[in-house]
PDB file of N, CA, C and O in Angstrom:
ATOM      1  N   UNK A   1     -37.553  94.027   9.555  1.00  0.00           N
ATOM      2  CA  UNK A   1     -36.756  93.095   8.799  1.00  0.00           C
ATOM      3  C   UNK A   1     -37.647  92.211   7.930  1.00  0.00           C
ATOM      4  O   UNK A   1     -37.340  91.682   6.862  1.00  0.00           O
ATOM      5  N   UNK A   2     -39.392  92.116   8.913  1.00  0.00           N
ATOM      6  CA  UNK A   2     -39.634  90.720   7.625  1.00  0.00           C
ATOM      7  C   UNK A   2     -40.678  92.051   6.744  1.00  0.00           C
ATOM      8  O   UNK A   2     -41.357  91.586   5.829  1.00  0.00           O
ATOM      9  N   UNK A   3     -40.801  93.416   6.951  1.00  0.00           N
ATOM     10  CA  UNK A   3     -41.442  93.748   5.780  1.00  0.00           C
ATOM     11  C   UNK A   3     -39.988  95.551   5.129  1.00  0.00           C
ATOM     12  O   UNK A   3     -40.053  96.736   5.457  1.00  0.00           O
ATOM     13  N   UNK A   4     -39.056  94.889   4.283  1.00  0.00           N
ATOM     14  CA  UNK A   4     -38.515  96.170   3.802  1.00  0.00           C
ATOM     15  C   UNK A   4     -39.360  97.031   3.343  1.00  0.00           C
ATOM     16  O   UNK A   4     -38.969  98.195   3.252  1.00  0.00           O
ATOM     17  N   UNK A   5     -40.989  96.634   2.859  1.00  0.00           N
ATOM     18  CA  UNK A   5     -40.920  97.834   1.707  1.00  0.00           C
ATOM     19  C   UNK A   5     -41.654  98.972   3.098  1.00  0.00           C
ATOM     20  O   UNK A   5     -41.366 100.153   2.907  1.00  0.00           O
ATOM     21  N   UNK A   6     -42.336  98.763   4.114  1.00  0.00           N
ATOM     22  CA  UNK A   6     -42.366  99.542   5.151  1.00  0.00           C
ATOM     23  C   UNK A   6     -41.538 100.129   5.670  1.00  0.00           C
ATOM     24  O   UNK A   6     -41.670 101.273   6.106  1.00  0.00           O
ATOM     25  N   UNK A   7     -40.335  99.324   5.729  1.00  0.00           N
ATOM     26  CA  UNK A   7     -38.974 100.429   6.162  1.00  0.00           C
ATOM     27  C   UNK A   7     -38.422 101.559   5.408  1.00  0.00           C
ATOM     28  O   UNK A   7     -37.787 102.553   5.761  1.00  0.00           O
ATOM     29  N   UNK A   8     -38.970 101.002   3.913  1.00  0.00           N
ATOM     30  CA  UNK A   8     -38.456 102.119   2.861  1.00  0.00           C
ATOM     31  C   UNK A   8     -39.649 103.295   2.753  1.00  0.00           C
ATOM     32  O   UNK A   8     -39.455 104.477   2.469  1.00  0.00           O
ATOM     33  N   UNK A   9     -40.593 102.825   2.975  1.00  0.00           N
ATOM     34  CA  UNK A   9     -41.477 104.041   2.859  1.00  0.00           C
ATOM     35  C   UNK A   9     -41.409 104.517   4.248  1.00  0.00           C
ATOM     36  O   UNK A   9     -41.914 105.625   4.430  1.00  0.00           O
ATOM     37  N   UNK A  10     -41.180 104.253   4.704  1.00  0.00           N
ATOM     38  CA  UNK A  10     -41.159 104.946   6.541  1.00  0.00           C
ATOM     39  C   UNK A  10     -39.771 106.070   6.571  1.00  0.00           C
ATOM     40  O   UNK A  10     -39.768 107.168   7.126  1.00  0.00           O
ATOM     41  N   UNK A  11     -38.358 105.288   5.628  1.00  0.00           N
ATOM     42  CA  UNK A  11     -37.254 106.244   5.640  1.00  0.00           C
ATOM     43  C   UNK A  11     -37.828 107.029   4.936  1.00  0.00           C
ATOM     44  O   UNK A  11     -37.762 108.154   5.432  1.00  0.00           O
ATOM     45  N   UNK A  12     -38.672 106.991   3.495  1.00  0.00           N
ATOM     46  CA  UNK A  12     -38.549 107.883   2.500  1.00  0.00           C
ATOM     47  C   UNK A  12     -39.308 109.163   3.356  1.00  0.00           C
ATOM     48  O   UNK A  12     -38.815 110.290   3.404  1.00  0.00           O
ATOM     49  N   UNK A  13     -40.146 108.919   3.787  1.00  0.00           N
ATOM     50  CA  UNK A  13     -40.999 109.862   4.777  1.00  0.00           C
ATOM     51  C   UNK A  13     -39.986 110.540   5.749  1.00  0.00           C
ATOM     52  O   UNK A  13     -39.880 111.752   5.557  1.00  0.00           O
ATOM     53  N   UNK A  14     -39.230 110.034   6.736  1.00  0.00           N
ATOM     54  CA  UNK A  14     -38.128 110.744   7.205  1.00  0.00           C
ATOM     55  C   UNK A  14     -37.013 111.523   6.250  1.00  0.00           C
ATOM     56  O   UNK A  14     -36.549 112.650   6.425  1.00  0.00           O
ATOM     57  N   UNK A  15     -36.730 110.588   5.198  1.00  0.00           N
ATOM     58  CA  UNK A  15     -36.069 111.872   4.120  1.00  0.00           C
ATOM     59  C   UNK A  15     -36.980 113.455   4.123  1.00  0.00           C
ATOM     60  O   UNK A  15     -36.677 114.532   4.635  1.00  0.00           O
ATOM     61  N   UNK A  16     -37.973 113.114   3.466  1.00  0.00           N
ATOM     62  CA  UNK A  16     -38.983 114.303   3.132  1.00  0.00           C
ATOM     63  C   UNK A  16     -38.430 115.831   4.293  1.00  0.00           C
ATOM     64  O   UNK A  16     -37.981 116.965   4.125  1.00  0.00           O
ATOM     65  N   UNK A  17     -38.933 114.684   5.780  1.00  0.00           N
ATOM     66  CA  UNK A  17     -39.309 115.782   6.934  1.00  0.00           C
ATOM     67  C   UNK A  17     -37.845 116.222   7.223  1.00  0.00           C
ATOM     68  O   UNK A  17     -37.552 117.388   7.487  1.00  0.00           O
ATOM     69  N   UNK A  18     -37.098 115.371   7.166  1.00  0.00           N
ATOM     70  CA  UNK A  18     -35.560 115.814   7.927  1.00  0.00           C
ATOM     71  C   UNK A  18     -34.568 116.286   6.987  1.00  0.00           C
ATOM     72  O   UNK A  18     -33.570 116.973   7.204  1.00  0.00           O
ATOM     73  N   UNK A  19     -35.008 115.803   5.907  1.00  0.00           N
ATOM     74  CA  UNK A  19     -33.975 115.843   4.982  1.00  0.00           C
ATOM     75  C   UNK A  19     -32.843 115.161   4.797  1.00  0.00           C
ATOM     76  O   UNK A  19     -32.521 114.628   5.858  1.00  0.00           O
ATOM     77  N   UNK A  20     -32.012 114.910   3.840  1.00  0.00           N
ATOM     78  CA  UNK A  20     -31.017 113.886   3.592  1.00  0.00           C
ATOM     79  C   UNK A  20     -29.360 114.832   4.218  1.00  0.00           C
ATOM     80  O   UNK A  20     -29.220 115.853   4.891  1.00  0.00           O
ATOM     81  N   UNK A  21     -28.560 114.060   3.713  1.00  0.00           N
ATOM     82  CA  UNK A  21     -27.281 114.423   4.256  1.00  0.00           C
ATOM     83  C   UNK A  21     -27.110 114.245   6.021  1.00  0.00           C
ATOM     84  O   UNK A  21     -27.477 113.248   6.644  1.00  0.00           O
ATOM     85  N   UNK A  22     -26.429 115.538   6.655  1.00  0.00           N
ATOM     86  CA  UNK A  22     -26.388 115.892   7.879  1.00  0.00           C
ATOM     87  C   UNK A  22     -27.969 115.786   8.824  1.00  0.00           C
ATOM     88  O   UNK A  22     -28.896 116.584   8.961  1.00  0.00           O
ATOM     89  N   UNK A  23     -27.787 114.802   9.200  1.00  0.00           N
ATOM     90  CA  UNK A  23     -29.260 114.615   9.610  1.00  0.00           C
ATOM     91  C   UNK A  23     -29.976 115.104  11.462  1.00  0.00           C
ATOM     92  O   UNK A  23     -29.475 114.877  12.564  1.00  0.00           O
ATOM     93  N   UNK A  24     -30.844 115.578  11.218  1.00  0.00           N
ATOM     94  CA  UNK A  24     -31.044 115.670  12.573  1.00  0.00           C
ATOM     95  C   UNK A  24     -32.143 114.590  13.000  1.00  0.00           C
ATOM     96  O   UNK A  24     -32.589 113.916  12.071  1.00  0.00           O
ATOM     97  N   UNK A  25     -32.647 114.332  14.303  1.00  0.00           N
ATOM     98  CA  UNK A  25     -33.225 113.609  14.935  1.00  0.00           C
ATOM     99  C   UNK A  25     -34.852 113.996  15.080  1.00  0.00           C
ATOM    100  O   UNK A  25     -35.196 114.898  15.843  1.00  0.00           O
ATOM    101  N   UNK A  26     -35.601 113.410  14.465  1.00  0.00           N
ATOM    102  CA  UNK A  26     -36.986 113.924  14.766  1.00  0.00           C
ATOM    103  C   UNK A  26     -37.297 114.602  16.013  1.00  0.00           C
ATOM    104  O   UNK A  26     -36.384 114.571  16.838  1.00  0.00           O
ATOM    105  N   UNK A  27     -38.327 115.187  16.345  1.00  0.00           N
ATOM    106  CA  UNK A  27     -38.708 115.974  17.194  1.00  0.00           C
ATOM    107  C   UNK A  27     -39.865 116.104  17.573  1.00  0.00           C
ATOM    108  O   UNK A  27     -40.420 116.039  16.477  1.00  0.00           O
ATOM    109  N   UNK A  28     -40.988 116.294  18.579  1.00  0.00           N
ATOM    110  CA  UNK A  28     -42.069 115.709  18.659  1.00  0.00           C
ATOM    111  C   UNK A  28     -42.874 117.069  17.616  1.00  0.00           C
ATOM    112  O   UNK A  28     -44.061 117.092  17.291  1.00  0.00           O
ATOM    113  N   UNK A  29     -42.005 117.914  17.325  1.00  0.00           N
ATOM    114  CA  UNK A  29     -43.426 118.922  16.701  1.00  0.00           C
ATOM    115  C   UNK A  29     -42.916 118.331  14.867  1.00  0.00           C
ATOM    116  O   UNK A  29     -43.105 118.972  13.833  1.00  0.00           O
ATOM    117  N   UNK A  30     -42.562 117.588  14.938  1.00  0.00           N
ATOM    118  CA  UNK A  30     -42.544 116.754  13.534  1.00  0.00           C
ATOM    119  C   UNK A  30     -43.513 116.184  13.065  1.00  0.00           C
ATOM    120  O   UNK A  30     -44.025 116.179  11.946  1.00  0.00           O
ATOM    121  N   UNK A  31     -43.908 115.326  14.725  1.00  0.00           N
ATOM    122  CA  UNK A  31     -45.247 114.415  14.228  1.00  0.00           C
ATOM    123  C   UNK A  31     -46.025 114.373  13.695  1.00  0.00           C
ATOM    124  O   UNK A  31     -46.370 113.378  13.057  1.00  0.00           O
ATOM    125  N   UNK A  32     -46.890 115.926  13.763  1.00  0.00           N
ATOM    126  CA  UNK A  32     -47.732 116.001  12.303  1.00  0.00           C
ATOM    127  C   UNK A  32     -47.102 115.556  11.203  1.00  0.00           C
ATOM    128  O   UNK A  32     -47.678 114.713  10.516  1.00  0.00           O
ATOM    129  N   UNK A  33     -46.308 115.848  10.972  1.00  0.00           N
ATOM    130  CA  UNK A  33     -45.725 115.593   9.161  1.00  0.00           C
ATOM    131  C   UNK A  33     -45.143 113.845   8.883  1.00  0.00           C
ATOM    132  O   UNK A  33     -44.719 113.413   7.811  1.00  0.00           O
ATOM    133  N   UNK A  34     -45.303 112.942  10.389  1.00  0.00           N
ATOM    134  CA  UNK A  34     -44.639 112.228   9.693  1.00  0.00           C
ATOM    135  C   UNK A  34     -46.146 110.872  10.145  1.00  0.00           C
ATOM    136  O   UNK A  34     -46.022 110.057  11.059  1.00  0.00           O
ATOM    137  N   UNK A  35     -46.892 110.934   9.616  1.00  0.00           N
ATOM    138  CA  UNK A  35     -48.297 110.325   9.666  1.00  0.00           C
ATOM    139  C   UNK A  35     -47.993 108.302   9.965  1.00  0.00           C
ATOM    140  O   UNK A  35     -48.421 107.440  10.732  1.00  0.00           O
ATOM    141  N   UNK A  36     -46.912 108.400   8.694  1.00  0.00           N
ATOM    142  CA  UNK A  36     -47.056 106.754   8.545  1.00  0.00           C
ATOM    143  C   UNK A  36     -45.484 106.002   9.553  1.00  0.00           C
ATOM    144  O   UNK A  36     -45.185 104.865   9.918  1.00  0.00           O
ATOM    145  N   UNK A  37     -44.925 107.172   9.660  1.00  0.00           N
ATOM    146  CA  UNK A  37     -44.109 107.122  10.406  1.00  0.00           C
ATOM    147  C   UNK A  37     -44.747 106.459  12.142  1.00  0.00           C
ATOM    148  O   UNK A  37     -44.589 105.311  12.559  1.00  0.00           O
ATOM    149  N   UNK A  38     -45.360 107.444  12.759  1.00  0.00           N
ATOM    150  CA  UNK A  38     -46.223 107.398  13.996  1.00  0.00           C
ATOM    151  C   UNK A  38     -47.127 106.149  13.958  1.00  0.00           C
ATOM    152  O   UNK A  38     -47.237 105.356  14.893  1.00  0.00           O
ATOM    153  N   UNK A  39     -47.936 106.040  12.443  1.00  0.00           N
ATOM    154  CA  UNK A  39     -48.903 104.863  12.952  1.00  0.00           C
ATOM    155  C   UNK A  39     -47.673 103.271  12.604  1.00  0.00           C
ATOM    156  O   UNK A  39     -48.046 102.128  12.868  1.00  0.00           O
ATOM    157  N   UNK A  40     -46.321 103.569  12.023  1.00  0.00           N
ATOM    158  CA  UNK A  40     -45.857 101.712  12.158  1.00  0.00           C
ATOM    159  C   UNK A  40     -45.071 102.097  13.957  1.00  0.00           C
ATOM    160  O   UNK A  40     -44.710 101.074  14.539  1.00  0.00           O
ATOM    161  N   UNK A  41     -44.873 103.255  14.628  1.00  0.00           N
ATOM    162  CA  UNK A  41     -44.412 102.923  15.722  1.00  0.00           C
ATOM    163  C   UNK A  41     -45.609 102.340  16.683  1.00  0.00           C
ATOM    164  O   UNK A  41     -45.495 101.376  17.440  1.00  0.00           O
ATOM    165  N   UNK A  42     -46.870 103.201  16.469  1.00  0.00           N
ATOM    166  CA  UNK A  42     -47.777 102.529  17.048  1.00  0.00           C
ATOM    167  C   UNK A  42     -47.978 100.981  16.852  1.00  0.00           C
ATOM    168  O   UNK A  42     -47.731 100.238  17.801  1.00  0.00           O
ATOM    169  N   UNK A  43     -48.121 100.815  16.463  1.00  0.00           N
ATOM    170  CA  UNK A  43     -48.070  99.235  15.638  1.00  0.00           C
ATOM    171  C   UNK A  43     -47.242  98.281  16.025  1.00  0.00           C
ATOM    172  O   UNK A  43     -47.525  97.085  16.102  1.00  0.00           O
ATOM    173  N   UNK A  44     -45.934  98.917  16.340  1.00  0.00           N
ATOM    174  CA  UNK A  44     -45.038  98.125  16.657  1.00  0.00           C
ATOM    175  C   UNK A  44     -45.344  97.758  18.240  1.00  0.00           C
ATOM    176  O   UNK A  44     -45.480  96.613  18.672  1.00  0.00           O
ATOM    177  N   UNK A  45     -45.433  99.150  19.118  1.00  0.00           N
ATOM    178  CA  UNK A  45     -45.763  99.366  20.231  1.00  0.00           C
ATOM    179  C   UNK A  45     -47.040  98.403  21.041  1.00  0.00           C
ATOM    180  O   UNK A  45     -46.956  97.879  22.151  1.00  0.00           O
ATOM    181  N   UNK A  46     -48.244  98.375  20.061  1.00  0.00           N
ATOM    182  CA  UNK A  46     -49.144  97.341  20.038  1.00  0.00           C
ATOM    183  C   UNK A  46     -48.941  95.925  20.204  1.00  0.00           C
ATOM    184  O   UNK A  46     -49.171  95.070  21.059  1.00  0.00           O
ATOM    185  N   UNK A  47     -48.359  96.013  18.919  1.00  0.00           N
ATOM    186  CA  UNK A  47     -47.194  93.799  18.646  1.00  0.00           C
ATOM    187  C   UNK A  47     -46.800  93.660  19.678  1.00  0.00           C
ATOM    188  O   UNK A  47     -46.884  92.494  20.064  1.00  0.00           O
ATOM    189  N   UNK A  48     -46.199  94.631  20.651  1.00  0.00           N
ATOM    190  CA  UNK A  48     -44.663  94.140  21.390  1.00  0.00           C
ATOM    191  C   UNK A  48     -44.834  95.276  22.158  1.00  0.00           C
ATOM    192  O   UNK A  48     -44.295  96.332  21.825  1.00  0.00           O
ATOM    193  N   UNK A  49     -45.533  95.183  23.166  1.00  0.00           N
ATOM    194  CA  UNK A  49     -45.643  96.467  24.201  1.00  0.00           C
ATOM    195  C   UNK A  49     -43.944  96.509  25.232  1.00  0.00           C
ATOM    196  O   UNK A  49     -43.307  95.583  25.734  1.00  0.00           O
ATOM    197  N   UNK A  50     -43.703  97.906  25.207  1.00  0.00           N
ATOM    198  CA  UNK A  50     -42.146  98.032  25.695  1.00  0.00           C
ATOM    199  C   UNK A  50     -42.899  97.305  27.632  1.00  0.00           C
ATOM    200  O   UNK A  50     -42.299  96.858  28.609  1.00  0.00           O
ATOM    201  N   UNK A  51     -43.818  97.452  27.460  1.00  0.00           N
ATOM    202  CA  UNK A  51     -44.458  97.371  29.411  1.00  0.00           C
ATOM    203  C   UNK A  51     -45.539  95.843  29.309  1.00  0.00           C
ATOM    204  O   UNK A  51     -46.665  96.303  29.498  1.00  0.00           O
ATOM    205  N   UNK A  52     -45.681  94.309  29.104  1.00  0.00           N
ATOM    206  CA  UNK A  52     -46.248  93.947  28.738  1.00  0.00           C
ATOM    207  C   UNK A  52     -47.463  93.769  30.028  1.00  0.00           C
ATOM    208  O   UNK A  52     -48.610  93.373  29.822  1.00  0.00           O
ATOM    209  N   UNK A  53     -46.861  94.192  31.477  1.00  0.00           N
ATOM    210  CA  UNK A  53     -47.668  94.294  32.147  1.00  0.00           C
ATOM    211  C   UNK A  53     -48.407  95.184  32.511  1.00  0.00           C
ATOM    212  O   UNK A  53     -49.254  95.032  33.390  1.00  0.00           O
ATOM    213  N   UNK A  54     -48.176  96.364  31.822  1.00  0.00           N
ATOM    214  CA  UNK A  54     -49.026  97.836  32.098  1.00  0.00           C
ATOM    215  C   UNK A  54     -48.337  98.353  32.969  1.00  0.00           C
ATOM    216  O   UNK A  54     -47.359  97.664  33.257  1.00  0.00           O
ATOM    217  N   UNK A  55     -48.439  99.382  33.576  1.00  0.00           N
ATOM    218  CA  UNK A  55     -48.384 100.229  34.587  1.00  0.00           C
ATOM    219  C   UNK A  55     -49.221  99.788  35.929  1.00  0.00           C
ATOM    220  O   UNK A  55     -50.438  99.971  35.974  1.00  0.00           O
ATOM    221  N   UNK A  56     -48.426  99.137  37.129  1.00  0.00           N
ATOM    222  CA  UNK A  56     -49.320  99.087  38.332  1.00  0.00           C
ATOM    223  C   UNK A  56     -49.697 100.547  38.969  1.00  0.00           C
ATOM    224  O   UNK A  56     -49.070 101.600  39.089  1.00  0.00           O
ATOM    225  N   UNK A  57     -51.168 100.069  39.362  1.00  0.00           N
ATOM    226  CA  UNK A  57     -52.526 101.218  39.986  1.00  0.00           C
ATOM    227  C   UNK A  57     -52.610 100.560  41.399  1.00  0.00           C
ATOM    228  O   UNK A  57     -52.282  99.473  41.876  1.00  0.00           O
ATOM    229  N   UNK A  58     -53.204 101.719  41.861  1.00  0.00           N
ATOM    230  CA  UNK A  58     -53.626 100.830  43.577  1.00  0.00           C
ATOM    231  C   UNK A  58     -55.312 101.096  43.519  1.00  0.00           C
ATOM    232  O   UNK A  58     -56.032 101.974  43.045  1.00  0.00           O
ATOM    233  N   UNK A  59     -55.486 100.057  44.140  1.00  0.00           N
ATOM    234  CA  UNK A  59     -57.060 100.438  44.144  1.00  0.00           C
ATOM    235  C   UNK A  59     -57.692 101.432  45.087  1.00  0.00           C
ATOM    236  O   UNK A  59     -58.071 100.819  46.085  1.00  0.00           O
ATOM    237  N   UNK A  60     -57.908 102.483  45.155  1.00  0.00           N
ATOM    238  CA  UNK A  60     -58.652 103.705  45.643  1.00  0.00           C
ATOM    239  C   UNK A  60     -59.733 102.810  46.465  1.00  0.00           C
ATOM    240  O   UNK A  60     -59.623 103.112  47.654  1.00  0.00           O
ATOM    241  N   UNK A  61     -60.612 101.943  46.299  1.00  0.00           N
ATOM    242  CA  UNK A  61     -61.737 101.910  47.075  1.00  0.00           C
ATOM    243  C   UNK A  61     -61.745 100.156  47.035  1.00  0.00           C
ATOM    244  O   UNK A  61     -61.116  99.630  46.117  1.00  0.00           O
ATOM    245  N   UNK A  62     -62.329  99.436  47.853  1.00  0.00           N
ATOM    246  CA  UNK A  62     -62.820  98.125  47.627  1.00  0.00           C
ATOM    247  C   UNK A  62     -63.576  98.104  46.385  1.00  0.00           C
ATOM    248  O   UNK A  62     -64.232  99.057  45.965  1.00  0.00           O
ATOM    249  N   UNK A  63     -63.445  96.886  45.773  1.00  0.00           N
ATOM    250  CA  UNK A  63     -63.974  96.747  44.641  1.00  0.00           C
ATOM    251  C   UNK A  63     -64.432  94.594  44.276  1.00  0.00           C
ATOM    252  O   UNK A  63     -63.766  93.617  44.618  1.00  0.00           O
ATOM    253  N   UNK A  64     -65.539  94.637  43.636  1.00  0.00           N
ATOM    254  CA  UNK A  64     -65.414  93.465  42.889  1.00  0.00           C
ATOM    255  C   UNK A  64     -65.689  93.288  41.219  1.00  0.00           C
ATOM    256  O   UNK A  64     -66.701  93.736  40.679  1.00  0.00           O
ATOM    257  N   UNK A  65     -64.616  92.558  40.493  1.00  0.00           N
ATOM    258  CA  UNK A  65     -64.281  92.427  39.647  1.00  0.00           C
ATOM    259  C   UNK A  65     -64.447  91.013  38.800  1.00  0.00           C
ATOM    260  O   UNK A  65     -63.651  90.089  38.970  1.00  0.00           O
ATOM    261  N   UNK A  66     -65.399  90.942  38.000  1.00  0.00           N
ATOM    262  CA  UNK A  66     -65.705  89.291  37.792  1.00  0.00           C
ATOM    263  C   UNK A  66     -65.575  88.186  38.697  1.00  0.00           C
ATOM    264  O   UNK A  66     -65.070  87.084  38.481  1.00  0.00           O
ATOM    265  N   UNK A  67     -66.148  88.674  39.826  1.00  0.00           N
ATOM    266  CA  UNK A  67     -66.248  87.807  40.847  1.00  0.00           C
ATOM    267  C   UNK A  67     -64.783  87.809  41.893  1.00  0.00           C
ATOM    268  O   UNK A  67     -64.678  87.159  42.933  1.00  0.00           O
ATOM    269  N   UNK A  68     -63.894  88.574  41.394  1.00  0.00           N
ATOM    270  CA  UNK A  68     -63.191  88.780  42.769  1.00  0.00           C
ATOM    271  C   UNK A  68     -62.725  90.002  43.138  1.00  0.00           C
ATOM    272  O   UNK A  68     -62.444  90.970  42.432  1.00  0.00           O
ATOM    273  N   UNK A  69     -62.651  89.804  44.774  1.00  0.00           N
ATOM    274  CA  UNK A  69     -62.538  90.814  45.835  1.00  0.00           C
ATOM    275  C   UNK A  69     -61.100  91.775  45.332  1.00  0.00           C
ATOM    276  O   UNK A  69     -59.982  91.277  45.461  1.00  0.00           O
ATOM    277  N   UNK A  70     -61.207  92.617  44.987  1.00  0.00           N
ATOM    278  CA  UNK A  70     -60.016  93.691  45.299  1.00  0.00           C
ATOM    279  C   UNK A  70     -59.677  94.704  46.347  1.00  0.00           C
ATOM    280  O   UNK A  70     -59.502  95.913  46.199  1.00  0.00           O
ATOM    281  N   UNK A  71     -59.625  94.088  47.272  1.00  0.00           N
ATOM    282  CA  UNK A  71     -59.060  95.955  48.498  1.00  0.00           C
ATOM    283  C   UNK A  71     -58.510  96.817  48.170  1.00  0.00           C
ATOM    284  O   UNK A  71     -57.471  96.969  47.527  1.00  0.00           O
ATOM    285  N   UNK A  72     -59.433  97.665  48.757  1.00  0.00           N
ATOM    286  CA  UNK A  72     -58.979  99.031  48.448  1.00  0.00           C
ATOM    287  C   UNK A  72     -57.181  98.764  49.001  1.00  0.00           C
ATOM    288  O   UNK A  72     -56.853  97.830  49.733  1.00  0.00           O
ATOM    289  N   UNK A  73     -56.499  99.501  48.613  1.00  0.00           N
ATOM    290  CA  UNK A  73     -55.002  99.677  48.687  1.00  0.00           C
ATOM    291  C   UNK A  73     -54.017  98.466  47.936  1.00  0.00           C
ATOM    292  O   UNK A  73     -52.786  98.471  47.961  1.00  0.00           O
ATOM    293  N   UNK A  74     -54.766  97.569  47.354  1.00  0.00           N
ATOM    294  CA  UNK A  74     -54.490  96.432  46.539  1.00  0.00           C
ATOM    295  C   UNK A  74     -53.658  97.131  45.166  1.00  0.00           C
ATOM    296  O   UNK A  74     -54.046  98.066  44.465  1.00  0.00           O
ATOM    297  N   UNK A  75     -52.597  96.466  45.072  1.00  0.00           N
ATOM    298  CA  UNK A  75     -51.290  96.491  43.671  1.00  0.00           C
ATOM    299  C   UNK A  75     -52.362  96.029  42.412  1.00  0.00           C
ATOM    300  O   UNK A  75     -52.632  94.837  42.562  1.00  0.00           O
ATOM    301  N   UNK A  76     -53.065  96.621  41.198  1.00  0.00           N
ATOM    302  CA  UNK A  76     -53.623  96.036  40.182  1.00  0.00           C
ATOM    303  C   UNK A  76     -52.355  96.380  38.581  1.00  0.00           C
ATOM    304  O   UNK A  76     -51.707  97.348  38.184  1.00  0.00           O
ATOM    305  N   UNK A  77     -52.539  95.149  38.188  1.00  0.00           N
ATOM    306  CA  UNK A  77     -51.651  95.331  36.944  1.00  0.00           C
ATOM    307  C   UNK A  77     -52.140  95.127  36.157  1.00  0.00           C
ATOM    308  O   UNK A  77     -52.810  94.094  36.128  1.00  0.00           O
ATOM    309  N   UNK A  78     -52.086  96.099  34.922  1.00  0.00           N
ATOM    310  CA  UNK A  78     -52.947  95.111  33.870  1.00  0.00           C
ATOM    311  C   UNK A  78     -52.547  94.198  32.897  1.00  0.00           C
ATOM    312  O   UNK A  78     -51.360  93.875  32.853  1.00  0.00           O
ATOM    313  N   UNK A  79     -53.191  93.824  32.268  1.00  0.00           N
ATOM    314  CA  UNK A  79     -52.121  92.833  31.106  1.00  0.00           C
ATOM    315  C   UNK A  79     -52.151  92.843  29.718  1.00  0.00           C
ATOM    316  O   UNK A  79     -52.773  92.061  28.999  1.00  0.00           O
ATOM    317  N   UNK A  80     -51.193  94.104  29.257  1.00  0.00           N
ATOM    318  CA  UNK A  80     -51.601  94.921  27.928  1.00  0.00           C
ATOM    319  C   UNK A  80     -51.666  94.221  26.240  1.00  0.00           C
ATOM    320  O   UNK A  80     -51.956  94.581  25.099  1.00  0.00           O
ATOM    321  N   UNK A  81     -50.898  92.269  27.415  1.00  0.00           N
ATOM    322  CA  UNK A  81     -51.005  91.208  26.009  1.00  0.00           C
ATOM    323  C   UNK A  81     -52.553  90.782  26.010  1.00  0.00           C
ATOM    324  O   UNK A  81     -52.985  90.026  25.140  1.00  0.00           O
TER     325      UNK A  81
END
């Protein structure tokens, strides 16, 4: 919303690959073809992670980490802000 002319070059690029009219839904073997498409989702994905806490891991082994203790079997999250 605060940049149209990215939205317009991002549709015009989906015009190209999908074509206009009856439209179908991208597909992952598209991705090659749709370059600027992929890097504003990345981008977006970056700004505004859908997970802002990462994915929790368990710790496999005891560990220390800038000075603190992690046990092995310890919940670690990361923090992808």
């Amino acid at each position: 919303m605060l940049h149209p002319e990215v939205q317009a070059k991002a549709q015009h690029e989906l015009d190209q690959v999908l074509g206009r009219g009856p439209r179908r839904l991208p597909e992952f073997s598209d991705q090659s073809s749709l370059p600027y498409v992929t890097a504003v989702v990345r981008e977006v994905l970056r700004w505004r992670p859908a997970t802002p806490t990462g994915v929790p891991h368990l710790a496999g082994a005891d560990d220390i980490y800038e000075g603190y203790r992690i046990p092995k079997g310890a919940f670690v999250i990361g923090n992808a802000w």
